[in-house]
Residue frames as qw, qx, qy, qz and C-alpha x, y, z in Angstrom:
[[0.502, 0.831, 0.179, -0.161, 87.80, 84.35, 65.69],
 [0.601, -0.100, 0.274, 0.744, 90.76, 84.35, 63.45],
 [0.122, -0.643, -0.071, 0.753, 91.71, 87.28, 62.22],
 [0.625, 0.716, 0.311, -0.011, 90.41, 88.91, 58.46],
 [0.540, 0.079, 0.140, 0.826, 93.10, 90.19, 55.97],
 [0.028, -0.834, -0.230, 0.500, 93.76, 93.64, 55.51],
 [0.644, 0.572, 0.263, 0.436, 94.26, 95.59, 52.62],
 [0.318, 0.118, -0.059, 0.939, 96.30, 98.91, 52.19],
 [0.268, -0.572, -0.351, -0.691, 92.97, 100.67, 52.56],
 [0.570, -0.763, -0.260, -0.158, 92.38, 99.42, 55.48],
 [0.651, -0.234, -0.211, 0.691, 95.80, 99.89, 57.09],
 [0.079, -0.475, 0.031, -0.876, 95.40, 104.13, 55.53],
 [0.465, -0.667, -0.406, -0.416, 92.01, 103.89, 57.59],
 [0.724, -0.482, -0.361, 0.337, 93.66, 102.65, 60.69],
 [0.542, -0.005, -0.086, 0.836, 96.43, 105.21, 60.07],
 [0.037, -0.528, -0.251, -0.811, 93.72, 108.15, 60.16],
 [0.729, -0.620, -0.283, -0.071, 91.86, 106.83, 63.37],
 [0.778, -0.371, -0.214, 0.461, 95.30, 106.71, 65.16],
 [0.229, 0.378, 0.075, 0.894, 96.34, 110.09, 63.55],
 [0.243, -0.351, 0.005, -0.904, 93.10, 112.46, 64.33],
 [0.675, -0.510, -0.167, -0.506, 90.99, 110.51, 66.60],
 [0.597, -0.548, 0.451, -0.373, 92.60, 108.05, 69.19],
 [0.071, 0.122, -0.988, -0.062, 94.62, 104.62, 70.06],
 [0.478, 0.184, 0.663, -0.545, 90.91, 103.46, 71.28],
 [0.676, 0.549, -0.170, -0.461, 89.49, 103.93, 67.69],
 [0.477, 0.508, -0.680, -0.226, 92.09, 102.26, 65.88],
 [0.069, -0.201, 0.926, -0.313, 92.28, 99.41, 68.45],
 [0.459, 0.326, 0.221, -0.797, 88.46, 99.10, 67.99],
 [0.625, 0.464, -0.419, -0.467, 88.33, 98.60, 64.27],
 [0.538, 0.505, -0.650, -0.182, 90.68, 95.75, 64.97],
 [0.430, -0.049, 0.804, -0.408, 89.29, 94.24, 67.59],
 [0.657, 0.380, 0.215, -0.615, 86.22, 93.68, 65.01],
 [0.567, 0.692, -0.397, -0.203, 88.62, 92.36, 62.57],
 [0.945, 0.034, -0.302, 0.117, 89.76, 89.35, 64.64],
 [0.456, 0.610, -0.482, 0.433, 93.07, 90.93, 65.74],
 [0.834, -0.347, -0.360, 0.235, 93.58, 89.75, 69.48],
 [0.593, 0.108, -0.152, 0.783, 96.35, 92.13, 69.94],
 [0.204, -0.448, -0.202, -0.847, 94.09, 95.30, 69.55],
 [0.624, -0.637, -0.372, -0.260, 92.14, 93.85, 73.05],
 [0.705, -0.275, -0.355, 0.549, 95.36, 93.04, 75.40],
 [0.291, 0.234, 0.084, 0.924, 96.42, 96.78, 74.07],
 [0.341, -0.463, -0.141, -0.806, 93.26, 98.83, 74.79],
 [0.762, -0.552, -0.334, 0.064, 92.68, 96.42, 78.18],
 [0.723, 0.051, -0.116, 0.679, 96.02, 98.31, 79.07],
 [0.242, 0.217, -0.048, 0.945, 94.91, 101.64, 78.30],
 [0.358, -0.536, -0.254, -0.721, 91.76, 101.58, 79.99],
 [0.149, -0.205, 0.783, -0.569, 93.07, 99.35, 82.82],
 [0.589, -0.119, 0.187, -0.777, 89.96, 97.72, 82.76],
 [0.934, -0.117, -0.338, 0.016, 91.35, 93.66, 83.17],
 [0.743, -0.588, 0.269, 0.171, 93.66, 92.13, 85.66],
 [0.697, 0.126, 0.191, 0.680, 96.61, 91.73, 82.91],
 [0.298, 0.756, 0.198, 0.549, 96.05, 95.49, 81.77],
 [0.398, -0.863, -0.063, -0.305, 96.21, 96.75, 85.38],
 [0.809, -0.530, 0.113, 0.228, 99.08, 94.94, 85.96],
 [0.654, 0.420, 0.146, 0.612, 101.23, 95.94, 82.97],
 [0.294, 0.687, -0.172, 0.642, 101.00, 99.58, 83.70],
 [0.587, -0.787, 0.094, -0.162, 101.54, 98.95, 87.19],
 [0.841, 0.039, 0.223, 0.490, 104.97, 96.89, 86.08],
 [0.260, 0.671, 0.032, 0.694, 105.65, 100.03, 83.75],
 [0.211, -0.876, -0.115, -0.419, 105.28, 101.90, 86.79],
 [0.704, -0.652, 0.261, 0.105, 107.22, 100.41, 89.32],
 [0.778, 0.155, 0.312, 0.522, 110.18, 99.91, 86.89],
 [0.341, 0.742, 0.243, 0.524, 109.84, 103.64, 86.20],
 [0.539, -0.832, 0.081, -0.100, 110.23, 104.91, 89.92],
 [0.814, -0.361, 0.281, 0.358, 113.29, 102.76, 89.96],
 [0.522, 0.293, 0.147, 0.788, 115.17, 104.06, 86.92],
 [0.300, -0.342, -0.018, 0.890, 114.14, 107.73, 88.38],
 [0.239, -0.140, -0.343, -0.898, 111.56, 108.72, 85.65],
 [0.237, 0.126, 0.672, -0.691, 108.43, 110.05, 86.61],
 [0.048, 0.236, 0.812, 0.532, 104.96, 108.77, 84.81],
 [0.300, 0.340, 0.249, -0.856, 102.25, 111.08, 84.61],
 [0.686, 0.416, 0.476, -0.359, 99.39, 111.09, 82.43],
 [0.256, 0.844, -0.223, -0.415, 100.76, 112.58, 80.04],
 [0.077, -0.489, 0.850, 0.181, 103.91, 110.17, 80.03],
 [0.663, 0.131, 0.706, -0.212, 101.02, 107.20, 79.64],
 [0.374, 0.781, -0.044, -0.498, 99.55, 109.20, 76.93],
 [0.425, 0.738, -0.472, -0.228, 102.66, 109.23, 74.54],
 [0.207, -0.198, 0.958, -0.004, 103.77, 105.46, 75.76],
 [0.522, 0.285, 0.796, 0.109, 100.18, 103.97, 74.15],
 [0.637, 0.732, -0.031, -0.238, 100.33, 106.36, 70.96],
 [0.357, 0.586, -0.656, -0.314, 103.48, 105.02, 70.64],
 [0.307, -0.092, 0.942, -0.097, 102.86, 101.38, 71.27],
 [0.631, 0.619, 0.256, -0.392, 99.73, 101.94, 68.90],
 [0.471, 0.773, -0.225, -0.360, 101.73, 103.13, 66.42],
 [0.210, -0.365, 0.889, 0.178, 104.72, 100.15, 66.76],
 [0.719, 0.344, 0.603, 0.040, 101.36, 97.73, 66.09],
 [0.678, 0.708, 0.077, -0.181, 100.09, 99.39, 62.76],
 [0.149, 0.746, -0.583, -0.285, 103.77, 99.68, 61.60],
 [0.239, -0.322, 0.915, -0.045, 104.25, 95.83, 62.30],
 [0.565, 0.572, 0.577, -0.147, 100.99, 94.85, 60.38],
 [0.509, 0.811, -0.155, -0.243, 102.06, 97.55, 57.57],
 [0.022, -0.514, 0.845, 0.146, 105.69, 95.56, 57.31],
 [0.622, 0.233, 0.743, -0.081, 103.33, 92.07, 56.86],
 [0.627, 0.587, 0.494, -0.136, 101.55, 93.37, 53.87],
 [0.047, -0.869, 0.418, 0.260, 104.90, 94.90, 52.74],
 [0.307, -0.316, 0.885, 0.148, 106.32, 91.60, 52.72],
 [0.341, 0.127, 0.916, 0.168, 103.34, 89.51, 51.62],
 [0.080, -0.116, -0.752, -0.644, 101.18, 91.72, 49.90],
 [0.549, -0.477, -0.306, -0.614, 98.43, 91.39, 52.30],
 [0.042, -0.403, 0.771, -0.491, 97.87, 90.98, 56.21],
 [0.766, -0.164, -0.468, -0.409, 96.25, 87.94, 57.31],
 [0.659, -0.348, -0.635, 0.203, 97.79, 86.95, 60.91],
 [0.458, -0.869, -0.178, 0.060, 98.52, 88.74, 64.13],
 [0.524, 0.687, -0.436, 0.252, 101.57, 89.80, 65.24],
 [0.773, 0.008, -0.583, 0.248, 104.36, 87.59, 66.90],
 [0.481, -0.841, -0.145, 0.198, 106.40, 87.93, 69.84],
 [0.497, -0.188, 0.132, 0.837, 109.43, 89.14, 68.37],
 [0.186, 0.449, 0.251, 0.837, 107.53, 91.58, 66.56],
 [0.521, -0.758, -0.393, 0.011, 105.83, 92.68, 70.09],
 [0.618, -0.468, -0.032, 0.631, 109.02, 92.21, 72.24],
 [0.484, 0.367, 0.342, 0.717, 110.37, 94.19, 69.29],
 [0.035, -0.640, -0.260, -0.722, 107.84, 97.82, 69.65],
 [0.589, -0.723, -0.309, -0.185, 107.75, 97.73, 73.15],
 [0.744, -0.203, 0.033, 0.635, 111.31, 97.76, 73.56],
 [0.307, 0.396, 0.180, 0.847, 111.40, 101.09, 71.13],
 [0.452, -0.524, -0.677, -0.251, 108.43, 102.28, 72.69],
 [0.674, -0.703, -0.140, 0.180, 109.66, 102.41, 76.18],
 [0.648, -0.282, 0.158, 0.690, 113.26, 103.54, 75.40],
 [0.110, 0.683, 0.322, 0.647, 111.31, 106.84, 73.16],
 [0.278, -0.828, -0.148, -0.464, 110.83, 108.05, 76.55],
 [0.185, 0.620, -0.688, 0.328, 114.08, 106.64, 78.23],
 [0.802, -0.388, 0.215, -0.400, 112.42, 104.04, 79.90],
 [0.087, -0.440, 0.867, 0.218, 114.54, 100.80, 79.84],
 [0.597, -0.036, -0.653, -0.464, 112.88, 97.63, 77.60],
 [0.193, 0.113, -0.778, 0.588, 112.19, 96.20, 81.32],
 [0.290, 0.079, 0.289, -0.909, 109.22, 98.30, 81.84],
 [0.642, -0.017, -0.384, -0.664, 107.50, 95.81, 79.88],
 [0.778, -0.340, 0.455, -0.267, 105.88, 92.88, 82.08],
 [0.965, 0.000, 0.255, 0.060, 106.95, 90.04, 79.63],
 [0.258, 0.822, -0.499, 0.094, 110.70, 91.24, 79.08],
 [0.339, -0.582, 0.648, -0.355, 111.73, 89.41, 81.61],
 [0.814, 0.073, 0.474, -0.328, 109.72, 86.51, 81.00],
 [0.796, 0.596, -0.100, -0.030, 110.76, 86.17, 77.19],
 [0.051, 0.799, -0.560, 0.211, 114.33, 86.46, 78.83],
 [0.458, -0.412, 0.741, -0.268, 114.05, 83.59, 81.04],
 [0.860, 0.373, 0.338, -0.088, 112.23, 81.38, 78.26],
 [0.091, -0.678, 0.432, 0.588, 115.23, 80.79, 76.03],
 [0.223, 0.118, 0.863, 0.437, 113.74, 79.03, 73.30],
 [0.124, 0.031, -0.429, -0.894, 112.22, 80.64, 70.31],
 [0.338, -0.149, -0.918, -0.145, 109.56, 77.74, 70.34],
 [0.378, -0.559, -0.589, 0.446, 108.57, 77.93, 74.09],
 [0.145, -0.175, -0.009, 0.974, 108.45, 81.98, 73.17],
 [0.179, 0.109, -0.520, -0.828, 106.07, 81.84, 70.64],
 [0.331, -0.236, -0.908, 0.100, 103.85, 79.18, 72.60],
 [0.200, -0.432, -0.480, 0.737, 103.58, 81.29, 75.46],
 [0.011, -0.198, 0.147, 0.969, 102.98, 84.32, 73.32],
 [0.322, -0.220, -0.638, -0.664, 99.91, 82.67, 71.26],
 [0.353, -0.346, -0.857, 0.143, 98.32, 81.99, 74.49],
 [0.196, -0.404, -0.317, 0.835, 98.67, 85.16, 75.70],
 [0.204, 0.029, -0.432, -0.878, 97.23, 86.58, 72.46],
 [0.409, -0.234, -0.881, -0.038, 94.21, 83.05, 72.90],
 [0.253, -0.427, -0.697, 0.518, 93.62, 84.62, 76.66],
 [0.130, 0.017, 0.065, 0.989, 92.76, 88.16, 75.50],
 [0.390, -0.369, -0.214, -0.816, 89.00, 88.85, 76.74],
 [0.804, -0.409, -0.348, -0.255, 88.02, 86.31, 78.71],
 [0.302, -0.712, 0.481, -0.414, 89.07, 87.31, 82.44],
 [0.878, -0.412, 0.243, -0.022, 89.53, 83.47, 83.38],
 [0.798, 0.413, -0.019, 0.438, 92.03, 82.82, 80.56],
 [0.308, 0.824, -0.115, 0.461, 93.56, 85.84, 81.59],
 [0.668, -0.556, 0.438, -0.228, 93.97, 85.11, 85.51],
 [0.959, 0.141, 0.138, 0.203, 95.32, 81.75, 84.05],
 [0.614, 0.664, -0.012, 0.427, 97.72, 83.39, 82.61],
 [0.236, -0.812, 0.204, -0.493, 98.70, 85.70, 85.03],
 [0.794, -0.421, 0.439, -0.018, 99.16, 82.59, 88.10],
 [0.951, -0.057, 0.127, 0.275, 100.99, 80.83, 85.48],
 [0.473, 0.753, -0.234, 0.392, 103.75, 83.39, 84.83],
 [0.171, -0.798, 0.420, -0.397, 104.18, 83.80, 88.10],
 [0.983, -0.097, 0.153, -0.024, 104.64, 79.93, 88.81],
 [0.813, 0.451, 0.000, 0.369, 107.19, 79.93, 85.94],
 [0.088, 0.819, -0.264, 0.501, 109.20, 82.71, 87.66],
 [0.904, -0.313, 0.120, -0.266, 108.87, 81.51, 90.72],
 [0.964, -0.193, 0.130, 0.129, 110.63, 78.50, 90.10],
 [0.657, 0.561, -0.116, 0.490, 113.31, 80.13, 87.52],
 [0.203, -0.846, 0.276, -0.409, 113.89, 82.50, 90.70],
 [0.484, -0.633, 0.584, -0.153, 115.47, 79.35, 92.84],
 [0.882, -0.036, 0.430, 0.189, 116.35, 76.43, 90.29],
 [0.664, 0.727, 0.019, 0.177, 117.90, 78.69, 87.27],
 [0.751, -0.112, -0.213, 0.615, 121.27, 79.88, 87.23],
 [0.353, -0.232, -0.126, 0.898, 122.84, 83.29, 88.39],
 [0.038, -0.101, -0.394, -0.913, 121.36, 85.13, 85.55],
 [0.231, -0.371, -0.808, -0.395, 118.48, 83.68, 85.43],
 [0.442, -0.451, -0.674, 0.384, 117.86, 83.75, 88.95],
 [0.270, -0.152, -0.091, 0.946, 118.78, 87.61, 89.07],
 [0.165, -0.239, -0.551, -0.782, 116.18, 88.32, 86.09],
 [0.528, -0.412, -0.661, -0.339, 113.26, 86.42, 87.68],
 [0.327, -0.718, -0.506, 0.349, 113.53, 88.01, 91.25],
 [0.055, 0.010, -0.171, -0.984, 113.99, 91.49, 89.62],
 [0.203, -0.171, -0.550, -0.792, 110.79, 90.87, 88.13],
 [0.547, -0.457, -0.701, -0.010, 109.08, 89.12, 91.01],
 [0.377, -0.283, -0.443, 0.762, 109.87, 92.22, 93.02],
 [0.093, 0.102, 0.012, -0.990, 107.68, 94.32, 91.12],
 [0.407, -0.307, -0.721, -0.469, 104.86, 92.45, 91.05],
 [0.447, -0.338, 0.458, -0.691, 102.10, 92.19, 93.20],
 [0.454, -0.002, -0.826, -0.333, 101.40, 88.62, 93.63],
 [0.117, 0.238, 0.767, -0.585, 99.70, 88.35, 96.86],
 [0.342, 0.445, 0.238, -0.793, 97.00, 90.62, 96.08],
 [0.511, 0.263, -0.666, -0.476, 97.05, 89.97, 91.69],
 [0.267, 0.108, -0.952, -0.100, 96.86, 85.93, 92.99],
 [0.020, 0.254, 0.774, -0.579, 94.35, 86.16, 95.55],
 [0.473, 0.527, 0.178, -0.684, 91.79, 88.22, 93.73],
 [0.411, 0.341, -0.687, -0.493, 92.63, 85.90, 90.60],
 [0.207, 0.051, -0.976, 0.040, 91.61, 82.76, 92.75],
 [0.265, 0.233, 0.741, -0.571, 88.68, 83.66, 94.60],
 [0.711, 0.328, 0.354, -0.511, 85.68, 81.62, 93.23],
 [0.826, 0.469, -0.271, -0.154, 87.72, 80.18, 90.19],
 [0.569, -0.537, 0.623, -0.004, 90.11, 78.14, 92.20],
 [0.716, 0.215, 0.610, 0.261, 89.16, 74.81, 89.92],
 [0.560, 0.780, 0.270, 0.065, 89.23, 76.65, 86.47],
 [0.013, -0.875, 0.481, -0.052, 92.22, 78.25, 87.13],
 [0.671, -0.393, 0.628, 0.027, 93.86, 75.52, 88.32],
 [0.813, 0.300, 0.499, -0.030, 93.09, 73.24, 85.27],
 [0.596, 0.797, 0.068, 0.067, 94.37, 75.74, 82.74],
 [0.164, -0.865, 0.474, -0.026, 97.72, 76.44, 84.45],
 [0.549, -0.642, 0.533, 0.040, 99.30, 73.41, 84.63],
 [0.861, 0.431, 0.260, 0.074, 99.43, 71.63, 81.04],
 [0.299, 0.912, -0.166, 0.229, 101.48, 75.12, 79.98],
 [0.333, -0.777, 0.531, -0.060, 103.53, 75.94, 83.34],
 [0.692, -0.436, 0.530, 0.226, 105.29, 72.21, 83.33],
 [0.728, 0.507, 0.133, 0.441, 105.73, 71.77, 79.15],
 [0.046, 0.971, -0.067, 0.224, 107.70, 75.48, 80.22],
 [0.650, -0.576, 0.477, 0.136, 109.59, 74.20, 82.91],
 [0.860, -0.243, 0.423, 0.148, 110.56, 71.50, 81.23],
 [0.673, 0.684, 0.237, 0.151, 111.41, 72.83, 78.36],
 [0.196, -0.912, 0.213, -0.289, 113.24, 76.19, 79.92],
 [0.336, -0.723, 0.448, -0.404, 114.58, 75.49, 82.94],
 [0.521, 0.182, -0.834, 0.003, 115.14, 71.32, 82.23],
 [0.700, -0.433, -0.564, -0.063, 114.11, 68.78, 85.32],
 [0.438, -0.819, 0.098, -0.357, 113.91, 70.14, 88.91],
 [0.502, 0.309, -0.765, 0.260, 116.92, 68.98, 90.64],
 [0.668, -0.523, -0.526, -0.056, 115.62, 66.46, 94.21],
 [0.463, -0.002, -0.369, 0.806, 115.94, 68.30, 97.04],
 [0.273, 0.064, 0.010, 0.960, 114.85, 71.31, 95.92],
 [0.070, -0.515, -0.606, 0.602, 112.46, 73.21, 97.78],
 [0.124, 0.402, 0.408, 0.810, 110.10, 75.48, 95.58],
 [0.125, 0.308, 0.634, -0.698, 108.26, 77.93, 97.78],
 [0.022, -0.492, -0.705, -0.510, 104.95, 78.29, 97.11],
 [0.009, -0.102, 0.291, -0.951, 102.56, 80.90, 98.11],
 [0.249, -0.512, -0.757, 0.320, 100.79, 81.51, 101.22],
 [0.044, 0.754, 0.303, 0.581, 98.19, 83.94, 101.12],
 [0.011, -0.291, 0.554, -0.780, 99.15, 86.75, 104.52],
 [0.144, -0.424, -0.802, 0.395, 97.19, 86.15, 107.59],
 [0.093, -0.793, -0.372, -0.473, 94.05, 88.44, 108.05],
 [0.117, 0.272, -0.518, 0.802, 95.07, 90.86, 110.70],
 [0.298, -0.557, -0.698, 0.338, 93.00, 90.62, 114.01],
 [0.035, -0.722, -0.120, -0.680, 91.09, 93.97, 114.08],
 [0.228, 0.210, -0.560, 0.768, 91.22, 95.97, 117.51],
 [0.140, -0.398, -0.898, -0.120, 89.23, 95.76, 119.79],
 [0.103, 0.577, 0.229, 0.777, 87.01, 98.27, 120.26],
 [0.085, 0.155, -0.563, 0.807, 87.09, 100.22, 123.49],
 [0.248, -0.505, -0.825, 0.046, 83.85, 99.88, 125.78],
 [0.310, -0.630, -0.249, 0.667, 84.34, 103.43, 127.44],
 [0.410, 0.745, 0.142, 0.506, 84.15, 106.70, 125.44],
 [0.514, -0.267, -0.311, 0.753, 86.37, 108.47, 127.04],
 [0.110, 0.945, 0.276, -0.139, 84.54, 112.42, 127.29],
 [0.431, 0.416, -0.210, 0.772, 87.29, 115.22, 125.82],
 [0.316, -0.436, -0.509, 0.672, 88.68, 117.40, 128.65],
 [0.110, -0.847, -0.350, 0.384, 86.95, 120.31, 129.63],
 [0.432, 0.592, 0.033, 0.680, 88.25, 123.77, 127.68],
 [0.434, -0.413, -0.446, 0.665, 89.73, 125.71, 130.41],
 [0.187, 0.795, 0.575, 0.044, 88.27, 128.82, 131.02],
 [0.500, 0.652, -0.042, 0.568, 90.13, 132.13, 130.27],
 [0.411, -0.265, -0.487, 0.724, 92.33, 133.35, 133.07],
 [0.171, -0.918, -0.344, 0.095, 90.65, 136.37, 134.77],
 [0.380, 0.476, -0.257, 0.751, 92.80, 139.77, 134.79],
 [0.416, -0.404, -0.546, 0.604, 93.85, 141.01, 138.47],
 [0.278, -0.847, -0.450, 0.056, 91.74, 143.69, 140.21],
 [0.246, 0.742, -0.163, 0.602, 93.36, 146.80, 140.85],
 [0.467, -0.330, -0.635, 0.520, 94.54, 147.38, 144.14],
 [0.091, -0.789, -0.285, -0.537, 93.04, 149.67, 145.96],
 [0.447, -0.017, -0.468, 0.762, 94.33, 152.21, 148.75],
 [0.457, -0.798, -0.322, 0.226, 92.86, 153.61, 151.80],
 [0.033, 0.929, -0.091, 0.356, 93.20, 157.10, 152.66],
 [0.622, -0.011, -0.616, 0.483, 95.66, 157.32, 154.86],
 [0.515, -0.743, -0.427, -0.002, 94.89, 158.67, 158.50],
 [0.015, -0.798, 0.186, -0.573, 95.80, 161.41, 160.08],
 [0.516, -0.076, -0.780, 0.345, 98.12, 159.49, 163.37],
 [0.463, -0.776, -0.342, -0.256, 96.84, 159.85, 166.92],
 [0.033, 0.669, -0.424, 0.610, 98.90, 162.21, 169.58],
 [0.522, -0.275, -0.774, 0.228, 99.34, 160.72, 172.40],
 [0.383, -0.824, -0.413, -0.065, 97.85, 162.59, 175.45],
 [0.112, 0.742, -0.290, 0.594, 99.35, 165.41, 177.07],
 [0.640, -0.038, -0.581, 0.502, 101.24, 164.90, 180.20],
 [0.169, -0.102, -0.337, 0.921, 101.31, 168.92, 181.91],
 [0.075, 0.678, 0.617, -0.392, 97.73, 169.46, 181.98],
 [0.038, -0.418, 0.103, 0.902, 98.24, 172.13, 179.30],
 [0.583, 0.674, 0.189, -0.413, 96.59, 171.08, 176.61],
 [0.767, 0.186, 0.319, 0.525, 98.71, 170.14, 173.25],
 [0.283, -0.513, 0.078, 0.807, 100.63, 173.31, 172.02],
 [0.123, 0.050, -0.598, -0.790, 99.11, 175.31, 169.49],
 [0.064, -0.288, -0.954, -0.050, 95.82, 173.43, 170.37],
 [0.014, 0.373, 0.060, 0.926, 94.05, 176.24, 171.97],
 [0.687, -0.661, -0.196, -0.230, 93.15, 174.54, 175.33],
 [0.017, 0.703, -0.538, 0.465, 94.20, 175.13, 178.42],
 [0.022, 0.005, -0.872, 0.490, 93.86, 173.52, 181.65],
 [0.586, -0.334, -0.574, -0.465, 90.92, 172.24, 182.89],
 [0.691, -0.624, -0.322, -0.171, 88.95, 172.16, 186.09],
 [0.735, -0.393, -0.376, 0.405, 91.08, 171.97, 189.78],
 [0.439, -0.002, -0.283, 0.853, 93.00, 174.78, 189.61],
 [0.004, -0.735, -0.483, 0.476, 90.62, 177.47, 189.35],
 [0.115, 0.508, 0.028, -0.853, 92.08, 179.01, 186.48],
 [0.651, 0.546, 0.380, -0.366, 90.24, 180.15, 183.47],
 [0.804, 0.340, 0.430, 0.229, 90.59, 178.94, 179.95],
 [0.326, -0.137, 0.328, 0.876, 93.05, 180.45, 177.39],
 [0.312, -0.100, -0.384, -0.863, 89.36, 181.47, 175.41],
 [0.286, 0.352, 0.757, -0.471, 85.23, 181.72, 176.11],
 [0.058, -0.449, -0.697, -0.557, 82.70, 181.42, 174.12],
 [0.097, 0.303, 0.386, -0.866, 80.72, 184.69, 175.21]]
């Protein structure tokens, strides 16, 4: 669908939607209106494609590294301004010509996303295709890329296309470009996920993917990054091994026992003590004090009688 012109009216309109109601609104209107841009953007802020989920995961992992932290909040004010960079860059069209009648480029992209990100001190990095426009050094081979990207915007295979073929194009710029280059394009390949992003981009569209990627990725090379010099070894990726799960034990082992609360010690307890036994008298008297006397043989009579 190419895109319808806009008049000053509608650009106020847009500017009210993004004022009092929401980037979603305004992105909306101009999705209806042809604009291509207005989908990549609002696939971004709902996360809800593989390019959108990967941008503000790029933004994110570029943000950890410079030290700033992204909250909602910090999203928030990063897609009212990146809302507001479009409408400005559509209101400078009809500034110029009077009326707006195309999308907008990639310098006028690169261009609000750079301001955008550096409103909240981020560094122009944070955006996924810095890097990429960096390593493409022709205006031409910019602007190519860019219309495709704009071309891929709804339709999740185009967009996976897209996706495998940036990272191709890195990739190679990461071990055949020079210093710079080389520096740029494994910066950028360090914050990607490509295992996971590539693997969940290929499964079941292997051939469709395939087909769209390579017309683009080698007119890039070759354009970029000139003929591959012989020799040179381009890794390609291998998807990780599936880990071997463990195996699960045959035995349940029982838990131990809860020991049972020590007992407190008995009192001890003490026997009266006994009164010792005398040993026997020896002189036939009786024990002293005892109040017997002798007994029997002699004849005489007790010390007392019981009368």
């Amino acid at each position: 669908m190419m895109p319808q012109n806009l008049t000053q009216q509608d650009l106020k309109s847009l500017d009210i939607l993004l004022t009092h109601d929401s980037v979603s609104s305004m992105y909306a209107v101009l999705q209806l209106k042809g604009y291509n841009y207005a989908i990549l953007a609002e696939n971004v802020v709902s996360q809800s494609s593989a390019s959108g989920a990967a941008a503000v995961g790029f933004m994110k992992a570029t943000a950890e590294r410079e030290g700033i932290v992204v909250s909602g909040d910090t999203l928030n004010f990063i897609y009212t301004k990146m809302a507001r960079g479009y409408l400005d860059a559509l209101a400078a069209q009809y500034k110029t010509q009077g009326v707006v009648n195309r999308d907008i480029n990639y310098r006028e992209a690169w261009s609000f996303h750079n301001k955008a990100f550096g409103d909240y001190g981020l560094s122009p990095d944070a955006w996924t295709l810095n890097s990429v426009f960096t390593v493409v050094a022709s205006d031409a081979m910019r602007e190519y890329y860019w219309s495709e990207i704009l071309a891929s915007a709804g339709d999740p295979i185009a967009e996976a296309a897209i996706l495998v073929k940036t990272e191709n194009l890195m990739a190679t710029a990461s071990v055949i470009g020079n210093a710079e280059i080389k520096a740029v394009a494994q910066n950028w390949r360090a914050r990607v996920d490509t295992p996971s992003m590539t693997a969940a981009v290929l499964n079941g569209t292997v051939g469709m993917v395939a087909d769209r990627i390579g017309g683009l990725f080698r007119e890039i090379s070759d354009n970029v990054l000139g003929p591959i010099p012989s020799g040179t070894v381009i890794p390609a990726w291998v998807p990780p091994p599936t880990p071997t799960p463990l195996p699960t034990p045959n035995v349940v082992t029982a838990p131990l026992p809860i020991p049972s609360a020590p007992q407190a010690p008995s009192p001890t307890k003490y026997k009266p003590r006994k009164r010792p036994r005398l040993p026997p008298p020896t002189t036939h008297q009786g024990h002293p004090g005892s109040g017997y006397g002798p007994i029997g043989g002699g004849g005489s009579k007790p010390s007392f009688w019981l009368e």
